[in-house]
PQR file with spaces between the fields and no chain letter, atoms N, CA, C, O and H, PARSE charges and radii, in Angstrom:
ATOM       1  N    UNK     1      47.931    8.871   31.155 -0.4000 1.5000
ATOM       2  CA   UNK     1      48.485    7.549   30.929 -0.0000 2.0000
ATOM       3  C    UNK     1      49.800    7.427   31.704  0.5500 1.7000
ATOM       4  O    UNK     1      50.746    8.194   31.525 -0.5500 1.4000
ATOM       5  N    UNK     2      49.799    6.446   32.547 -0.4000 1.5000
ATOM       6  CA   UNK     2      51.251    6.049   32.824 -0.0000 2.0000
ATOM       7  C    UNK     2      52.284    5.839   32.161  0.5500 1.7000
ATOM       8  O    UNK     2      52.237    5.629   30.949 -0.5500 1.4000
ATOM       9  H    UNK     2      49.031    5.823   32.693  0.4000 1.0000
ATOM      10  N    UNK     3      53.496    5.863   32.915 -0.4000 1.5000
ATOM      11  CA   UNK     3      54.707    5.854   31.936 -0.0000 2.0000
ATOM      12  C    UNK     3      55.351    4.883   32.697  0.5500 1.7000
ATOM      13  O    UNK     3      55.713    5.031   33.864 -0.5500 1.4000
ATOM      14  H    UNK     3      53.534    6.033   33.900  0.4000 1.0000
ATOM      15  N    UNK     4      55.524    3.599   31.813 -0.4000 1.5000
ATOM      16  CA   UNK     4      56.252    2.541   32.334 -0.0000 2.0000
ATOM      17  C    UNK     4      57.422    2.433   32.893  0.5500 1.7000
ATOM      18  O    UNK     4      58.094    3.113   32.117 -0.5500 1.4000
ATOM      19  H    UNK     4      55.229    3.479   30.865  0.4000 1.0000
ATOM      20  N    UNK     5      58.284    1.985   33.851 -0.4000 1.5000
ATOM      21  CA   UNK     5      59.727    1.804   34.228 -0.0000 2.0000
ATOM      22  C    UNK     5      60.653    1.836   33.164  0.5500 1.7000
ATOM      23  O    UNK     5      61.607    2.613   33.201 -0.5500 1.4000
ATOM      24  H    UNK     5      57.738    1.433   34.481  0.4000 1.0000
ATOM      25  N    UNK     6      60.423    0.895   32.011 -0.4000 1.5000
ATOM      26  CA   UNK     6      60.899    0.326   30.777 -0.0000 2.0000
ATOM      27  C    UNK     6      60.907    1.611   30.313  0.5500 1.7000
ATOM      28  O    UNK     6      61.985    2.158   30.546 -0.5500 1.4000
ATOM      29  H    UNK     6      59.649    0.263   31.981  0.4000 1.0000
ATOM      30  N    UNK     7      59.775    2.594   29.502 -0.4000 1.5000
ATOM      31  CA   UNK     7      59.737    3.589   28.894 -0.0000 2.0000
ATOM      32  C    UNK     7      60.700    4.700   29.769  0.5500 1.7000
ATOM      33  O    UNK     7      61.669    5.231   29.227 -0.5500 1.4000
ATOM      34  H    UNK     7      58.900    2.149   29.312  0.4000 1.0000
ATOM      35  N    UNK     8      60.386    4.940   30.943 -0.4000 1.5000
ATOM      36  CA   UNK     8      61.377    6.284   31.686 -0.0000 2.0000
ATOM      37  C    UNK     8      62.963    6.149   31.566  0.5500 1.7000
ATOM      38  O    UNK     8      63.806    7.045   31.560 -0.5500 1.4000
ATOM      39  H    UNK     8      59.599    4.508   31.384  0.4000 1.0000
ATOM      40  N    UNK     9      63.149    4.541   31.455 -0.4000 1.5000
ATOM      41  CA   UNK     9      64.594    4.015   31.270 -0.0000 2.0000
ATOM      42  C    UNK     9      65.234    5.073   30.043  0.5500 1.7000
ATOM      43  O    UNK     9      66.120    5.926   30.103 -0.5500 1.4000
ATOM      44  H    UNK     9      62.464    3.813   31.460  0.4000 1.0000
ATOM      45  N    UNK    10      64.097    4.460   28.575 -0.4000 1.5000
ATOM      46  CA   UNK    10      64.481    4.494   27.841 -0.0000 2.0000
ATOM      47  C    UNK    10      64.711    6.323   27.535  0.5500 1.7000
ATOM      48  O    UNK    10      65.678    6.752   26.905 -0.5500 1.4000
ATOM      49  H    UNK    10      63.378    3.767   28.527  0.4000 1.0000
ATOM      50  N    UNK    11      63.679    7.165   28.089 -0.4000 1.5000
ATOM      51  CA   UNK    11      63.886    8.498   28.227 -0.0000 2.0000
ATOM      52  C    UNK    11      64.840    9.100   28.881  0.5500 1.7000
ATOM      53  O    UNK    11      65.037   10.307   28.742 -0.5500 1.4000
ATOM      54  H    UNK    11      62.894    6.817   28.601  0.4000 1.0000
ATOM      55  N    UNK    12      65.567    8.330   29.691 -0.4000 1.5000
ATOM      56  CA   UNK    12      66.469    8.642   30.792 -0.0000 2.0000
ATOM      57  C    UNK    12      68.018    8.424   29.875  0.5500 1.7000
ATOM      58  O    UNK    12      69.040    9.079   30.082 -0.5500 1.4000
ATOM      59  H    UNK    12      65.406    7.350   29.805  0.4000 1.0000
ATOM      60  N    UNK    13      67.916    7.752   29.240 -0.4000 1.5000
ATOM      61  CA   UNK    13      69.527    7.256   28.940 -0.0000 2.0000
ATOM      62  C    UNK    13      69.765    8.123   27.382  0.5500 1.7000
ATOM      63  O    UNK    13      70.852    8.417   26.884 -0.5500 1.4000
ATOM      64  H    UNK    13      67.086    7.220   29.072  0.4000 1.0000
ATOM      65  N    UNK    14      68.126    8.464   26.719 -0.4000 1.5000
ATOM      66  CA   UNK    14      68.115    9.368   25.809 -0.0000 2.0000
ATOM      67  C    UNK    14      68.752   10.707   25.997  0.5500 1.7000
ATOM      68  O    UNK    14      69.665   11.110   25.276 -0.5500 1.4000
ATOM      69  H    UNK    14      67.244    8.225   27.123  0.4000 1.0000
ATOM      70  N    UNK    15      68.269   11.340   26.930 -0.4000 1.5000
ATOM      71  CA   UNK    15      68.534   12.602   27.825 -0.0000 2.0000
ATOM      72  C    UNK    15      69.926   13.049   28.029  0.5500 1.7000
ATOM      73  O    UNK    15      70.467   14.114   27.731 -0.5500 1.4000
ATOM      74  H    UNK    15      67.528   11.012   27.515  0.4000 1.0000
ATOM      75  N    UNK    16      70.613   11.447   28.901 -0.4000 1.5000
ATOM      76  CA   UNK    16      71.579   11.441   29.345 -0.0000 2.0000
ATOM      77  C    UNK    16      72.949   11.408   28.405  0.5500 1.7000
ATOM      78  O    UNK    16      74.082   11.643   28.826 -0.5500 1.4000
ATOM      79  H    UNK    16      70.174   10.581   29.143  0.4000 1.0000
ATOM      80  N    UNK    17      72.505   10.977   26.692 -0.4000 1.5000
ATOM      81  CA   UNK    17      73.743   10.823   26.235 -0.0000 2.0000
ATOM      82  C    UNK    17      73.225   12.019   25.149  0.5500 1.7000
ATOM      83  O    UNK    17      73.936   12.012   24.143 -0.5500 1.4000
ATOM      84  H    UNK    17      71.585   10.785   26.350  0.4000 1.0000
ATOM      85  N    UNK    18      72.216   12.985   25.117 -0.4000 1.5000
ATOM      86  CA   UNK    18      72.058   13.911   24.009 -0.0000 2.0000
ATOM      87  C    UNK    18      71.805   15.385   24.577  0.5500 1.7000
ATOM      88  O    UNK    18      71.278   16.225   23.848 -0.5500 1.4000
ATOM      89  H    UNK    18      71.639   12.990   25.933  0.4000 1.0000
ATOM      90  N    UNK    19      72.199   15.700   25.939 -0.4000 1.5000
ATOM      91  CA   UNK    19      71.956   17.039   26.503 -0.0000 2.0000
ATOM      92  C    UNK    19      73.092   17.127   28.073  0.5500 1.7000
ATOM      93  O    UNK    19      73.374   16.293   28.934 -0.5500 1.4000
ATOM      94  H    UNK    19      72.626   15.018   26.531  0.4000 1.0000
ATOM      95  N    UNK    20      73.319   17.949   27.945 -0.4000 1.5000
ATOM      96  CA   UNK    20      74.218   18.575   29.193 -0.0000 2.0000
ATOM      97  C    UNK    20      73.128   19.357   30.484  0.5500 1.7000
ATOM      98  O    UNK    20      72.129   20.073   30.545 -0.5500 1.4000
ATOM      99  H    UNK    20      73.089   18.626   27.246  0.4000 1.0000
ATOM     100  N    UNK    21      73.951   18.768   31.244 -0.4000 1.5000
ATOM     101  CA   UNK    21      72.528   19.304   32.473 -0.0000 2.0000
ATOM     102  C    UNK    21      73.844   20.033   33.114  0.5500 1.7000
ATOM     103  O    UNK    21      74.982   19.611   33.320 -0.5500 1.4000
ATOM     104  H    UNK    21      74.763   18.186   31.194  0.4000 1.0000
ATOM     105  N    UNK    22      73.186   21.379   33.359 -0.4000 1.5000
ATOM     106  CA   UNK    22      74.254   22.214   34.436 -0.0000 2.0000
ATOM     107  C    UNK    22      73.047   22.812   35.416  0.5500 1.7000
ATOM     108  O    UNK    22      71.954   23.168   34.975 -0.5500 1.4000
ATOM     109  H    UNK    22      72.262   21.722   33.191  0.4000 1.0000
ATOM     110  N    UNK    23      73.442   22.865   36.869 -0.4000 1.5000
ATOM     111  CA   UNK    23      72.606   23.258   37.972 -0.0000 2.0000
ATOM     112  C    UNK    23      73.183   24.519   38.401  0.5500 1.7000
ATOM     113  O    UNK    23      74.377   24.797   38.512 -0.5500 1.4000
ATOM     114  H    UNK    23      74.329   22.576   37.227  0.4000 1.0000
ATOM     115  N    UNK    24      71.651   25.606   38.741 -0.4000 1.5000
ATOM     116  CA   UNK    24      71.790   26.462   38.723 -0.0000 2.0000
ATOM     117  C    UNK    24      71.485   26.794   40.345  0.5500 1.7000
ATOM     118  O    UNK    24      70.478   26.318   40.871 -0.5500 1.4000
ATOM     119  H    UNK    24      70.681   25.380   38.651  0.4000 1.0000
ATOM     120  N    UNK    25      72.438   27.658   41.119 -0.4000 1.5000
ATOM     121  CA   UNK    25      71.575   28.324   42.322 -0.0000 2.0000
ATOM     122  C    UNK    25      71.474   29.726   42.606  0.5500 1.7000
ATOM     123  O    UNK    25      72.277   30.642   42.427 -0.5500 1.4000
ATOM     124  H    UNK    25      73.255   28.044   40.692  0.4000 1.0000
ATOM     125  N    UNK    26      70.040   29.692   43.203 -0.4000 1.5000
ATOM     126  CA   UNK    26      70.073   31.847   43.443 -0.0000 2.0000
ATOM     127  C    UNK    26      69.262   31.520   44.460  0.5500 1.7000
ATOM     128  O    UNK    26      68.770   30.427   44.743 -0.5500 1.4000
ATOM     129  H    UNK    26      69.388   28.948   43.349  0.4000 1.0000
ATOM     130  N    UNK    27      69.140   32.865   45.132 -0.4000 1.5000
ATOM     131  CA   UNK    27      68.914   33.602   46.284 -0.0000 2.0000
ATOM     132  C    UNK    27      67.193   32.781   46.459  0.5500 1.7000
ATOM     133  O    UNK    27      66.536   32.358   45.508 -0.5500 1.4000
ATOM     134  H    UNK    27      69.539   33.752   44.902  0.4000 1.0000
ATOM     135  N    UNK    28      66.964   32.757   47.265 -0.4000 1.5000
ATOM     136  CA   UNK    28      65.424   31.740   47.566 -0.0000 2.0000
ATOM     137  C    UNK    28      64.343   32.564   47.100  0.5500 1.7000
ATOM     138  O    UNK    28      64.453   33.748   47.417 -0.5500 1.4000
ATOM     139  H    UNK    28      67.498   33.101   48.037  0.4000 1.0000
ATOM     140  N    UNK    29      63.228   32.220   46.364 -0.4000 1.5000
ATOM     141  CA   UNK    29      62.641   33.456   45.839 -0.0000 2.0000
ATOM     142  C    UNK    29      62.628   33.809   45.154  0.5500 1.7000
ATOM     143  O    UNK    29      61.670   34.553   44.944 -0.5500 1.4000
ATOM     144  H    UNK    29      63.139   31.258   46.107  0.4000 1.0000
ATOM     145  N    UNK    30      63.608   33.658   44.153 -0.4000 1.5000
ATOM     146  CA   UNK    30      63.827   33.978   42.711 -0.0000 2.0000
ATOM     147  C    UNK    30      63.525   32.814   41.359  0.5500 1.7000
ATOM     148  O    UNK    30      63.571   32.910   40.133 -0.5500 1.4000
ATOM     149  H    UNK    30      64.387   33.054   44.324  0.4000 1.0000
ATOM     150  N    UNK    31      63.239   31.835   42.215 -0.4000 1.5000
ATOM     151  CA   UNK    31      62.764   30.759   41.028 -0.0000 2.0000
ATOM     152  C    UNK    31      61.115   31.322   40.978  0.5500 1.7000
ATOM     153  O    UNK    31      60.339   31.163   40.036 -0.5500 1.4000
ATOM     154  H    UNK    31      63.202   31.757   43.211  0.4000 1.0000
ATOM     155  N    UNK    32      61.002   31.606   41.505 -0.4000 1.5000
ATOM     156  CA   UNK    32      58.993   32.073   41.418 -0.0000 2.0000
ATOM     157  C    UNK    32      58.930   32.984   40.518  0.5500 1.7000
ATOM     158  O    UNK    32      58.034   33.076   39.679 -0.5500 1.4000
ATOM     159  H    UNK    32      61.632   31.735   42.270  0.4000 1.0000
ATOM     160  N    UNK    33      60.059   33.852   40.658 -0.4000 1.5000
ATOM     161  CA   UNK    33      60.019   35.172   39.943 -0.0000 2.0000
ATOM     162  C    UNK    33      60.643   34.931   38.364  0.5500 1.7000
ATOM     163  O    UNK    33      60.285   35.771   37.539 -0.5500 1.4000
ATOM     164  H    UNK    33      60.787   33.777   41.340  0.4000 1.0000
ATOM     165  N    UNK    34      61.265   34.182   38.039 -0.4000 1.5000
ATOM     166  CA   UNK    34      62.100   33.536   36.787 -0.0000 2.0000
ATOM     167  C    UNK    34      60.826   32.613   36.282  0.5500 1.7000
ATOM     168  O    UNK    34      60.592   32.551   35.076 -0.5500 1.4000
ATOM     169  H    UNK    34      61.556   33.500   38.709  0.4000 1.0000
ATOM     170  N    UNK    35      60.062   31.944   37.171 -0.4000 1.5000
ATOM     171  CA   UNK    35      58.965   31.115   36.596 -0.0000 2.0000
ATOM     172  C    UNK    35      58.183   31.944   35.898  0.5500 1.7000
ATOM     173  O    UNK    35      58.055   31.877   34.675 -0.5500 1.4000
ATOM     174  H    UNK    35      60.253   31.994   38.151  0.4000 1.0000
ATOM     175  N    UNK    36      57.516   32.918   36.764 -0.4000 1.5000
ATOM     176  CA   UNK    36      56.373   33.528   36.556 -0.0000 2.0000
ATOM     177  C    UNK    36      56.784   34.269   34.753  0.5500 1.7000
ATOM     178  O    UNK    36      56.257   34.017   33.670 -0.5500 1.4000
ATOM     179  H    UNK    36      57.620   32.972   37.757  0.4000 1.0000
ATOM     180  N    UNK    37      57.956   35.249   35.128 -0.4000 1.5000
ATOM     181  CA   UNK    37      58.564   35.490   33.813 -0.0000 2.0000
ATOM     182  C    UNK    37      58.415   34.835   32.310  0.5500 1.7000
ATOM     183  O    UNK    37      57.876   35.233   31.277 -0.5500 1.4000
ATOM     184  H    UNK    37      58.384   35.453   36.008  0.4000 1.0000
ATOM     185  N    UNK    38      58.999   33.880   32.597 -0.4000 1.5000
ATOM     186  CA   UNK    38      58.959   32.453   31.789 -0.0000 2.0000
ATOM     187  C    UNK    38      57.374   32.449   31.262  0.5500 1.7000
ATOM     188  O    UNK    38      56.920   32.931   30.224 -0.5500 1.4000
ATOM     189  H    UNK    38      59.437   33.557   33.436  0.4000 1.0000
ATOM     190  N    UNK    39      56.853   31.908   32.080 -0.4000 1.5000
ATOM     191  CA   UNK    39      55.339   32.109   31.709 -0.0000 2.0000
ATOM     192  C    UNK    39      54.586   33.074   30.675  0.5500 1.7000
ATOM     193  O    UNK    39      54.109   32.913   29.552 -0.5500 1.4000
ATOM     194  H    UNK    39      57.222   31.516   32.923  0.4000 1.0000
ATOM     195  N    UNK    40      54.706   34.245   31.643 -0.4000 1.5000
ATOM     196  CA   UNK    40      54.854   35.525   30.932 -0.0000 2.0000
ATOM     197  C    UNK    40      54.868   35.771   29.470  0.5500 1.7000
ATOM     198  O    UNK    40      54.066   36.399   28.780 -0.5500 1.4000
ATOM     199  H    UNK    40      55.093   34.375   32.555  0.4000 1.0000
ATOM     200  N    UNK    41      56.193   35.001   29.076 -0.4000 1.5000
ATOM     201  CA   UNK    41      56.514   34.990   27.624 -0.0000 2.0000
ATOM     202  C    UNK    41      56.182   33.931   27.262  0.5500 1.7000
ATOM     203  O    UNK    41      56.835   33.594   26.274 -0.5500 1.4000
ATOM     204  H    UNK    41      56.845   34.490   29.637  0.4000 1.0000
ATOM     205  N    UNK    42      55.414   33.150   27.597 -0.4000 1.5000
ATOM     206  CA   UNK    42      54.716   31.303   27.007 -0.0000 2.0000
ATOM     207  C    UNK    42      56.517   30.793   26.801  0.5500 1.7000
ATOM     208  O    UNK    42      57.044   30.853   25.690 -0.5500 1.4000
ATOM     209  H    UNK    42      54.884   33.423   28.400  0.4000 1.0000
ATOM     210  N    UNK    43      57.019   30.477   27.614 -0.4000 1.5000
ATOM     211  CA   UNK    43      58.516   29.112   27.739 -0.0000 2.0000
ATOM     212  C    UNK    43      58.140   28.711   29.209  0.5500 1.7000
ATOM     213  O    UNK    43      57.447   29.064   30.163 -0.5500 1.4000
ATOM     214  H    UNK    43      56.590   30.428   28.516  0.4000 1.0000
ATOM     215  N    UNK    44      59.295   27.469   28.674 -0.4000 1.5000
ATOM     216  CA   UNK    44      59.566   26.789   29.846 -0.0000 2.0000
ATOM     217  C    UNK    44      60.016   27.604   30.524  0.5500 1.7000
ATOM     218  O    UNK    44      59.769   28.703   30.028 -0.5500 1.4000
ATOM     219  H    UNK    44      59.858   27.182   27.899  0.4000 1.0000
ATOM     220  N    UNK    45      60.714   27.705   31.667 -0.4000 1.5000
ATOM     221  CA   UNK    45      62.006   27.706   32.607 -0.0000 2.0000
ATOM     222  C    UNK    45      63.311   27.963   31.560  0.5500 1.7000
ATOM     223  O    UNK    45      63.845   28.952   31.058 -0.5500 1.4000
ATOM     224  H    UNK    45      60.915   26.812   32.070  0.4000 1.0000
ATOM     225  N    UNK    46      63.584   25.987   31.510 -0.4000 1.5000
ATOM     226  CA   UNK    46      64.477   25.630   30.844 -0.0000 2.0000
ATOM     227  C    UNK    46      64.584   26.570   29.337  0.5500 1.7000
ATOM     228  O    UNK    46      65.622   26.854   28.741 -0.5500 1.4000
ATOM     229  H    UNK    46      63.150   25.184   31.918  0.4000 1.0000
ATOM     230  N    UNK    47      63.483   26.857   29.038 -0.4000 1.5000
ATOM     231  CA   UNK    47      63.685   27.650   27.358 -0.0000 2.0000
ATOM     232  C    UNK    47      64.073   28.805   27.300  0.5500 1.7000
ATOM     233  O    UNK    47      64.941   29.221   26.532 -0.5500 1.4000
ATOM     234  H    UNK    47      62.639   26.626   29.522  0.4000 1.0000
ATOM     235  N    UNK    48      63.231   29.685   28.423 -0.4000 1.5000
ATOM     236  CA   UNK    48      64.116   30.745   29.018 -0.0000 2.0000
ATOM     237  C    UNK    48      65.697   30.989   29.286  0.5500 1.7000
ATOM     238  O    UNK    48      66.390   31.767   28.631 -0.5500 1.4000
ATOM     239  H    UNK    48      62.526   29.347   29.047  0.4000 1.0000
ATOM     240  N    UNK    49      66.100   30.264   30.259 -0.4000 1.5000
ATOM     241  CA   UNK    49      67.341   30.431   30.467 -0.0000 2.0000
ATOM     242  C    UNK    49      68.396   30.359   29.376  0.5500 1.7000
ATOM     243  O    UNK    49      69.291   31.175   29.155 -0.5500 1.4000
ATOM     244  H    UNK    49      65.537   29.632   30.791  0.4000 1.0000
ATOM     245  N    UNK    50      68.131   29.262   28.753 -0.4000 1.5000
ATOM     246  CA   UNK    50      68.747   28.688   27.329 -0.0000 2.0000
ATOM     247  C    UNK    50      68.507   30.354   26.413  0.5500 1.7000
ATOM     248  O    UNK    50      69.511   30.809   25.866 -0.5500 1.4000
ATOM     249  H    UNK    50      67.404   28.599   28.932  0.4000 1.0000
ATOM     250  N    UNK    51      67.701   30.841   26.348 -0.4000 1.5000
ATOM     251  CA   UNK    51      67.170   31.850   25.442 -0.0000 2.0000
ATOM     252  C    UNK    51      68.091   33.112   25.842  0.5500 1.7000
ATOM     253  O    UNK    51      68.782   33.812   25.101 -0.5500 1.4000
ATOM     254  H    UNK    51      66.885   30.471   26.792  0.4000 1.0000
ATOM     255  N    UNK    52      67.845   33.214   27.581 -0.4000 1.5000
ATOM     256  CA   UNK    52      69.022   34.652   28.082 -0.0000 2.0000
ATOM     257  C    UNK    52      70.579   33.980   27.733  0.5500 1.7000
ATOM     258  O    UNK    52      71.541   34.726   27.556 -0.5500 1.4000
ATOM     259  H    UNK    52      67.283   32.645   28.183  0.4000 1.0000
ATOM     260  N    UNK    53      70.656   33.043   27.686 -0.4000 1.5000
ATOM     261  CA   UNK    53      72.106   32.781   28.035 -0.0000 2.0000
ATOM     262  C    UNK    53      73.063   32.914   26.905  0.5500 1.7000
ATOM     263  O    UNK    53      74.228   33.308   26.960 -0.5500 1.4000
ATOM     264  H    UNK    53      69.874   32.437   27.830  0.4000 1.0000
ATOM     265  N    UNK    54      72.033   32.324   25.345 -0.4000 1.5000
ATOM     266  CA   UNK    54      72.255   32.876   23.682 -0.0000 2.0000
ATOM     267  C    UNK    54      72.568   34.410   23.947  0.5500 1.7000
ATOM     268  O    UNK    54      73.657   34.944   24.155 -0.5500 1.4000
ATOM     269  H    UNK    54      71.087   32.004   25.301  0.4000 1.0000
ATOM     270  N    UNK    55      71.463   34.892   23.887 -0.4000 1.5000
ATOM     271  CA   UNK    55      70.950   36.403   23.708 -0.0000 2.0000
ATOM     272  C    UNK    55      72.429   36.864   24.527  0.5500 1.7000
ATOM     273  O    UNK    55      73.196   37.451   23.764 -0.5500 1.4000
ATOM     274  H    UNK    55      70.578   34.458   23.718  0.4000 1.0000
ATOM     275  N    UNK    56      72.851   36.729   25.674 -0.4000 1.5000
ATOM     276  CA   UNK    56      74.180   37.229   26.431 -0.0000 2.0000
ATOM     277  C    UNK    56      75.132   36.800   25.273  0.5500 1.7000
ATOM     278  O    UNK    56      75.571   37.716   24.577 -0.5500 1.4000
ATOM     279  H    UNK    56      72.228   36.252   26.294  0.4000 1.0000
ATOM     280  N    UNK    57      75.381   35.957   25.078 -0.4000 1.5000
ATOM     281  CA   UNK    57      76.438   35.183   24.341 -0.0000 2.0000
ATOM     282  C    UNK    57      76.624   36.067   23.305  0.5500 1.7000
ATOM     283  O    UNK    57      77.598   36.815   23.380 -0.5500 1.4000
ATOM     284  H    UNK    57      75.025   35.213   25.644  0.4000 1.0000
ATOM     285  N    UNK    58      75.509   36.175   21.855 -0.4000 1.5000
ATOM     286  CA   UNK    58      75.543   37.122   20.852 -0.0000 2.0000
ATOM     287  C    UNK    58      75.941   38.616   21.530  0.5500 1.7000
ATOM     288  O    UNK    58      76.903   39.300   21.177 -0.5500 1.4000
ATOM     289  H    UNK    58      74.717   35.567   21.794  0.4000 1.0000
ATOM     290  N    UNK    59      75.210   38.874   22.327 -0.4000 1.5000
ATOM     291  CA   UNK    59      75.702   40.518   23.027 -0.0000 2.0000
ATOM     292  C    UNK    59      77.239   40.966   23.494  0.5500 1.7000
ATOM     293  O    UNK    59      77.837   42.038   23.400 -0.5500 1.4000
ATOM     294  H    UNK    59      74.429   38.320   22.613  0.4000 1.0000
ATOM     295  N    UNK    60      77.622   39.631   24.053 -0.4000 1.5000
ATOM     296  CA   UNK    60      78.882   39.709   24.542 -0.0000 2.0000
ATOM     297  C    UNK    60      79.775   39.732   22.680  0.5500 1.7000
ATOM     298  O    UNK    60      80.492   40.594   22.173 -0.5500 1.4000
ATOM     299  H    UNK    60      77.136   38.760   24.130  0.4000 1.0000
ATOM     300  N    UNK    61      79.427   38.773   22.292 -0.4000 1.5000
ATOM     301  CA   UNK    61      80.299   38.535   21.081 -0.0000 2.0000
ATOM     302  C    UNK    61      80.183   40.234   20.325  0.5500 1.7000
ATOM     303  O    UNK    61      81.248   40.849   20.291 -0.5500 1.4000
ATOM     304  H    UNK    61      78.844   38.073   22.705  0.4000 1.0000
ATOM     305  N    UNK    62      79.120   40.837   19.834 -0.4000 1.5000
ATOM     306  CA   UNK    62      79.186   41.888   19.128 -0.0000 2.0000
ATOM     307  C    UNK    62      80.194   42.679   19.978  0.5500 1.7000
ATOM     308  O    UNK    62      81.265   43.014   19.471 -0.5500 1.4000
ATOM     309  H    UNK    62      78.254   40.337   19.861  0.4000 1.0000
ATOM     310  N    UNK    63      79.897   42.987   21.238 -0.4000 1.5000
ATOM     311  CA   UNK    63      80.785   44.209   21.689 -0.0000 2.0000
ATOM     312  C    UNK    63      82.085   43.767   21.764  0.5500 1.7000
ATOM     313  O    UNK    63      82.974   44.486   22.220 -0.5500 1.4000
ATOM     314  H    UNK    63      79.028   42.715   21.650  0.4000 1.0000
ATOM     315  N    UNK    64      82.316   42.461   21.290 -0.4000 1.5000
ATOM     316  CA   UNK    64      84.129   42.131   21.278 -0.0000 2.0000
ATOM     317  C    UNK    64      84.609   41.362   22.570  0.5500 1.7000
ATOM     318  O    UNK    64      85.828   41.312   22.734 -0.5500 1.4000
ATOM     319  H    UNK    64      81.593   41.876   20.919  0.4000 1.0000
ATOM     320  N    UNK    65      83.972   40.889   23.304 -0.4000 1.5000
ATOM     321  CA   UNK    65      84.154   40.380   24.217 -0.0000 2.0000
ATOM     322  C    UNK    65      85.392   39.157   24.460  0.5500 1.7000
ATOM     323  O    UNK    65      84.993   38.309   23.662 -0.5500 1.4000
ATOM     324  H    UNK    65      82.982   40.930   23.171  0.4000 1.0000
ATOM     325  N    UNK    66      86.092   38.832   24.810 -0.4000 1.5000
ATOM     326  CA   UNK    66      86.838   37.077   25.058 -0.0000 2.0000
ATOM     327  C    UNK    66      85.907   36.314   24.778  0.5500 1.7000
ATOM     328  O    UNK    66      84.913   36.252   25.502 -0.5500 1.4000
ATOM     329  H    UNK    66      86.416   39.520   25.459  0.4000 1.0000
ATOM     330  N    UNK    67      86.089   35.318   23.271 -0.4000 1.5000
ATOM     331  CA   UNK    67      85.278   34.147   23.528 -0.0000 2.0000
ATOM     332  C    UNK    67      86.088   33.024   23.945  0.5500 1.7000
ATOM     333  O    UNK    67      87.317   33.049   23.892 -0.5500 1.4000
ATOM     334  H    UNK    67      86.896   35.369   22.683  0.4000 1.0000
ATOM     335  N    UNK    68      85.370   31.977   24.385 -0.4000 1.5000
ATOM     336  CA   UNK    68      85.996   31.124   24.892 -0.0000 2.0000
ATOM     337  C    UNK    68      86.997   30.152   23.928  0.5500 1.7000
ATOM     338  O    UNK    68      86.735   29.782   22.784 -0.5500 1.4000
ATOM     339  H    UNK    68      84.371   31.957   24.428  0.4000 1.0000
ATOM     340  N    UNK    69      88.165   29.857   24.678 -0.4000 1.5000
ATOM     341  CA   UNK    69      89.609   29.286   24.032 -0.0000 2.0000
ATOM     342  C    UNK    69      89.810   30.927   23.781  0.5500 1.7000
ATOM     343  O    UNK    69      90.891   30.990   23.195 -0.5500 1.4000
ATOM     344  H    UNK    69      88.377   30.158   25.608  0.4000 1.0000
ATOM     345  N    UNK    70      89.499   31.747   23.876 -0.4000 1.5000
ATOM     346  CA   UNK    70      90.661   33.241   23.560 -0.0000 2.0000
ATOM     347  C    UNK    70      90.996   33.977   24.325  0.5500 1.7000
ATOM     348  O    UNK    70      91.607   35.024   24.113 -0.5500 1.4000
ATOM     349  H    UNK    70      88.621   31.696   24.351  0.4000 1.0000
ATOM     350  N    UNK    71      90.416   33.257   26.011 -0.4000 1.5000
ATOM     351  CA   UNK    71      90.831   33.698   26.828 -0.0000 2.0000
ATOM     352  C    UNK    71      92.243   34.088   27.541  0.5500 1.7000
ATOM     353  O    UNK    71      92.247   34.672   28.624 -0.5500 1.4000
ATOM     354  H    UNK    71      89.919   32.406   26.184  0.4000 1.0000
């Protein structure tokens, strides 16, 4: 089924005022390999990254790390 102009609007401005988009770049070649991964474990991409970036976050925090504002 198509998705109307009207409807993508309305998905677009949803998006735009309820999620933060940050862009990522690496070495050429490595999105295939991060995909395939992804896959791998049934996620998105996007669910992945979101998933390593927690998982770092908690890891960093246990070993005592600087959190942010305690820098």
């Amino acid at each position: 089924m198509a998705v109307s102009k009207a409807q993508q609007a309305s998905v677009n401005k949803y998006v735009k005022s309820n999620y933060d988009r940050i862009n990522v770049t690496m070495q050429k070649g490595r999105r295939e390999v991060i995909q395939a991964h992804a896959a791998a474990q049934g996620e998105s991409v996007n669910a992945f990254i979101n998933r390593a970036i927690q998982e770092a976050m908690e890891r960093d925090k246990a070993a005592g790390a600087p959190q942010e504002g305690n820098a």
